[in-house]
C-alpha positions as CSV (number, residue, x, y, z in Angstrom):
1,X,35.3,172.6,160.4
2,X,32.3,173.0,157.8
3,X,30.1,170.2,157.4
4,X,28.7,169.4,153.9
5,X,24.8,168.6,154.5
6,X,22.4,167.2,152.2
7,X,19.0,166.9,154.6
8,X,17.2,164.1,153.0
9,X,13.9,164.8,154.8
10,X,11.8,168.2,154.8
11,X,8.3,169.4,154.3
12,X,7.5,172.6,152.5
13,X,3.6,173.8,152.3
14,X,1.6,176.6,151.2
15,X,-1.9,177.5,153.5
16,X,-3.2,179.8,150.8
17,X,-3.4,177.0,148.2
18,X,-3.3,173.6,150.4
19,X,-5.2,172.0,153.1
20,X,-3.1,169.2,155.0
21,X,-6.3,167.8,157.5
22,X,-3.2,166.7,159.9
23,X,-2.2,170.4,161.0
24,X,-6.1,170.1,162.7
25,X,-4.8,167.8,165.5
26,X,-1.8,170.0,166.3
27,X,-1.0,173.1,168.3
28,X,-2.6,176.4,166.1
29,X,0.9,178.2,165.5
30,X,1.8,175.5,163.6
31,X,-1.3,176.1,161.7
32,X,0.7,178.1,158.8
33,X,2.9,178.4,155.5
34,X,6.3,176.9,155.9
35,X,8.1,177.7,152.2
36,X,11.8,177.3,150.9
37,X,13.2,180.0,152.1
38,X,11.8,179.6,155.7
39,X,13.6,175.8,155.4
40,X,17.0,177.4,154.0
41,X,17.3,179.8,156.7
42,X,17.6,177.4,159.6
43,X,20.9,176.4,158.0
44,X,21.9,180.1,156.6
45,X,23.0,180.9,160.1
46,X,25.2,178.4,160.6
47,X,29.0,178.8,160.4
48,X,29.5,175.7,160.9
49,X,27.4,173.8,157.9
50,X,27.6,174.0,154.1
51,X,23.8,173.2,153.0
52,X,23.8,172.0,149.8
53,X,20.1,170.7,149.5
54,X,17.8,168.8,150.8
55,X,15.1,166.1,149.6
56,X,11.4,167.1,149.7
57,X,9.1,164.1,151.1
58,X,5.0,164.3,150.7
59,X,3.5,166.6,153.7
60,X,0.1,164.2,154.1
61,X,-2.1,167.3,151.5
62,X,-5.7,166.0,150.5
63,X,-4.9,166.9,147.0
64,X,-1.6,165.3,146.1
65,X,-1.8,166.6,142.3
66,X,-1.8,169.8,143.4
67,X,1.3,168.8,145.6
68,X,2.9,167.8,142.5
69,X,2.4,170.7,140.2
70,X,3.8,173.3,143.0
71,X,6.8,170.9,143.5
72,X,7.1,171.0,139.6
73,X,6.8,174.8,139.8
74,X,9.2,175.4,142.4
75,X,13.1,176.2,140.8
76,X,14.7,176.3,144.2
77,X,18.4,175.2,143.9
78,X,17.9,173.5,147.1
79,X,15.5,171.4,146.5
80,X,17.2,168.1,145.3
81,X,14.5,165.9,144.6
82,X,11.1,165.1,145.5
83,X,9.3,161.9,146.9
84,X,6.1,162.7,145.8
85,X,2.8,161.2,147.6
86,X,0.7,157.6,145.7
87,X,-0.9,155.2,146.6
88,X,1.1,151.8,146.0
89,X,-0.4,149.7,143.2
90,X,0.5,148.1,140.3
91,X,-1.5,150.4,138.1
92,X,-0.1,153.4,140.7
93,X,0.7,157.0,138.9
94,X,3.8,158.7,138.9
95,X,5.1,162.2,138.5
96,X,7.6,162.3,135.6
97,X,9.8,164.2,137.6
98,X,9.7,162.0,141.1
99,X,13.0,160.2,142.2
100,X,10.9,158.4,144.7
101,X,7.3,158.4,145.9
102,X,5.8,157.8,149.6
103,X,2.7,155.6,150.9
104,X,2.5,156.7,154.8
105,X,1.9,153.5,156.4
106,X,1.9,155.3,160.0
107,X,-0.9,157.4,159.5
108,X,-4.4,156.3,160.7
109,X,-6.2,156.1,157.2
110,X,-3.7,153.2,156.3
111,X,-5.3,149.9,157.5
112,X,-2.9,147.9,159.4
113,X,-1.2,144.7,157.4
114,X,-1.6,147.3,154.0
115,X,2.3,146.9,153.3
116,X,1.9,142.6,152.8
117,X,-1.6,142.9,150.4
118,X,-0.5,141.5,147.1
119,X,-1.2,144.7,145.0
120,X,1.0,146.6,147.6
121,X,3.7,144.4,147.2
122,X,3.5,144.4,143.0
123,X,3.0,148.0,143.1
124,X,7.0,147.4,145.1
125,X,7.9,145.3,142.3
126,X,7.1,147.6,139.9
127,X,9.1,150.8,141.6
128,X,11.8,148.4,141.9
129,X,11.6,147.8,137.5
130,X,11.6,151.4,137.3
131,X,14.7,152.0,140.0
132,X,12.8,154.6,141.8
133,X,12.8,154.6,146.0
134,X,10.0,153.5,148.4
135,X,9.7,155.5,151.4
136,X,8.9,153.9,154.3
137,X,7.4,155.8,157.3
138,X,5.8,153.0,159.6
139,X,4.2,152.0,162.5
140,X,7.2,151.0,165.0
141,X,5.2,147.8,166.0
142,X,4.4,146.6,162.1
143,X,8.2,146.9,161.0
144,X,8.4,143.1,160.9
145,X,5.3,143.2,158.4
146,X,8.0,145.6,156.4
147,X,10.6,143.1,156.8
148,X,8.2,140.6,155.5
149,X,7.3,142.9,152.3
150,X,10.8,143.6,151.3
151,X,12.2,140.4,151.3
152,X,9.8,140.1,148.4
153,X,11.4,143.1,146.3
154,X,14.7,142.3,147.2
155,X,15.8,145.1,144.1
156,X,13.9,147.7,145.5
157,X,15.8,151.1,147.1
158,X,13.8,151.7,150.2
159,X,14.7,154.5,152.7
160,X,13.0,153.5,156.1
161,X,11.6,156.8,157.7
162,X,13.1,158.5,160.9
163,X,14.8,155.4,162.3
164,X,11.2,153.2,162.5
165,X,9.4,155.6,164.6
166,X,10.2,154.1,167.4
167,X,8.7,155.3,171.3
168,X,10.7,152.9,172.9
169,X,13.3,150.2,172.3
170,X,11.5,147.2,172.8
171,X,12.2,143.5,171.9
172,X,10.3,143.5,168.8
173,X,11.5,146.7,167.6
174,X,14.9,145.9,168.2
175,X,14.3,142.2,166.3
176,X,12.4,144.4,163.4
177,X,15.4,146.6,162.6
178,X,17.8,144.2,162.9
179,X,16.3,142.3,160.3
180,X,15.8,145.2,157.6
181,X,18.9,146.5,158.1
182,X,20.5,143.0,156.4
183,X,18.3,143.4,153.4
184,X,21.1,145.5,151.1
185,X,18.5,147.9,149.1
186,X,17.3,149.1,153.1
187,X,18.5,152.6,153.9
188,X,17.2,154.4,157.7
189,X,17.2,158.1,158.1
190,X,18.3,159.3,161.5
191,X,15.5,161.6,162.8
192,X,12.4,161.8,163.6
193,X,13.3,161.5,167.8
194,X,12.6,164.0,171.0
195,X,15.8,165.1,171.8
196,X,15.1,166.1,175.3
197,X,15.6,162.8,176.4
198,X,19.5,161.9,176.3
199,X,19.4,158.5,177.1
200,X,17.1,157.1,175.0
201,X,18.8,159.4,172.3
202,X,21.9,158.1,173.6
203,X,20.5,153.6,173.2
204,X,18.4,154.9,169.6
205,X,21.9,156.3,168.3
206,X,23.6,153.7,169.5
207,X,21.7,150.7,168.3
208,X,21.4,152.5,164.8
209,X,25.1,152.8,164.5
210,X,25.5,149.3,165.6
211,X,22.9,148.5,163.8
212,X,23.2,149.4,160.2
213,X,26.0,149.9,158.2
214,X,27.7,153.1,157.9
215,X,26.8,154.1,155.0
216,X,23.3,153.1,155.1
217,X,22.9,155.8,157.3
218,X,21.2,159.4,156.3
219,X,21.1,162.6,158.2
220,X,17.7,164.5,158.3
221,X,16.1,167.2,159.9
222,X,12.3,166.6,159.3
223,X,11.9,170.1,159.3
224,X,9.2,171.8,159.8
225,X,7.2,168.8,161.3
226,X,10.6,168.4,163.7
227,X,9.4,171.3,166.2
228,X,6.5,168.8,167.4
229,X,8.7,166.8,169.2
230,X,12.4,168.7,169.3
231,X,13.6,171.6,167.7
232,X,15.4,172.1,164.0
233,X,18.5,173.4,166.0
234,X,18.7,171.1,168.5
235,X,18.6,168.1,166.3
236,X,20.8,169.3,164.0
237,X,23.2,169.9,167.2
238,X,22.9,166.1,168.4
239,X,23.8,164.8,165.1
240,X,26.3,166.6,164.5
241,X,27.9,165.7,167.8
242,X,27.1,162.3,166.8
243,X,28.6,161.9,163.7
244,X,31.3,164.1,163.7
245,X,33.8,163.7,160.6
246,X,31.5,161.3,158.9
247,X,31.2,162.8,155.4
248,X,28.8,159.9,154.4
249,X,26.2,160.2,157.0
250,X,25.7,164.1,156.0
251,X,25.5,164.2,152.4
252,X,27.7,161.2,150.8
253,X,25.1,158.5,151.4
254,X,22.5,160.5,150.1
255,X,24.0,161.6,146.8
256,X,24.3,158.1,146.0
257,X,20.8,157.1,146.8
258,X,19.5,159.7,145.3
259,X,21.4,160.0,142.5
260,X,22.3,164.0,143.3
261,X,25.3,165.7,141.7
262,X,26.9,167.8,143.9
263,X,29.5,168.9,141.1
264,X,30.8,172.8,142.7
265,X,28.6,172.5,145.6
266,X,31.4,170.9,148.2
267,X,33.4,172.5,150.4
């Protein structure tokens, strides 16, 4: 059986022209370009997986206009769309050309509390006007400060980054999820999780699929940043074990919240 994929979740980036401060705190062979042919040909090998695309999420650069024009410049077919980097504000600037934009809340520059300030929240409101996605990459323990936010842009299509980020499953981020995943607009990609560990694999999986509803699940690889914690292979291997037969979690959810055409590109 081939499996239709659409990855919603991948990094490219290019040493020569960008400087992501990040790769600093991480081991120095991962200190180098990763481009779209490198991401196609983890899936070229496989017999067993029809990649249509994927969708290209901010890598963390210093110089996210830069970001912009290369993704503007790059004519891969398989890149789908693009969720380009701002910073969320009312007043916030947009590339013509972005089906989404991203505001790491996760990373140590972002002040903790950032997604309930009022101009964050407006900024929201005024995606939400414009029907373009919010991704959400968070700190596990401020996903009820999320909650909290949304409920506010109850319009808004957000896609919640690699299942909350979560490094155990504890009370609050149980309570957390539960809660965003009854707002309707809320959408959780399933990555972002060390593999070596099968049983907490096992209760994550499990609690997501319980969790959320069917088709408010997306697959994603998080490739290349995936290799810190698992492997591209050995992801891909779990969730596919996982969620066997289910059309929707590998590329039908996504081409709806997206907005992709896959018109010739099933098999």
């Amino acid at each position: 059986m081939v499996v239709n994929i659409i990855d919603t979740h991948f990094h490219i980036w290019d040493l020569g022209k960008q400087h992501l401060p990040w790769l600093d705190t991480v081991d120095a062979s991962f200190r180098r370009t990763f481009s779209m042919d490198d991401y196609v040909a983890q899936y070229a090998g496989r017999p067993d997986v029809n990649f249509i695309g994927g969708i290209y999420v901010d890598a963390d650069t210093d110089d996210p206009l830069l970001e912009d024009r290369l993704l503007y410049e790059n004519n891969d077919p398989h890149l789908l769309a693009t969720m380009n980097r701002v910073t969320i504000s009312p007043y916030m600037r947009i590339p013509v050309r972005a089906t989404g934009v991203r505001d790491p809340l996760h990373t140590d520059s972002s002040p903790r509390g950032r997604c309930l300030e009022p101009a964050f929240i407006e900024g929201l409101g005024a995606l939400s006007t414009k029907q373009l996605i919010f991704e959400s990459c968070n700190r596990a323990d401020e996903l009820g400060d999320l909650y909290d936010c949304l409920v506010q842009v109850p319009r808004l299509t957000v896609v919640l980054n690699h299942l909350g980020n979560p490094s155990s499953l504890s009370t609050g981020y149980l309570s957390a999820m539960r809660k965003l995943a009854s707002l309707p607009n809320v959408y959780c990609k399933v990555s972002g999780f060390p593999t070596g560990d099968a049983m907490f694999v096992k209760e994550l999986l499990d609690f997501a699929q319980d969790t959320f509803a069917p088709d408010h699940l997306l697959y994603a690889s998080n490739w290349p940043v995936v290799a810190l914690y698992s492997s591209f292979q050995e992801h891909l291997d779990t969730v596919l074990e996982r969620f066997e037969g289910d059309e929707g979690f590998f590329w039908k959810n996504a081409a709806q919240v997206y907005g992709i055409d896959v018109s010739g590109k099933i098999k």
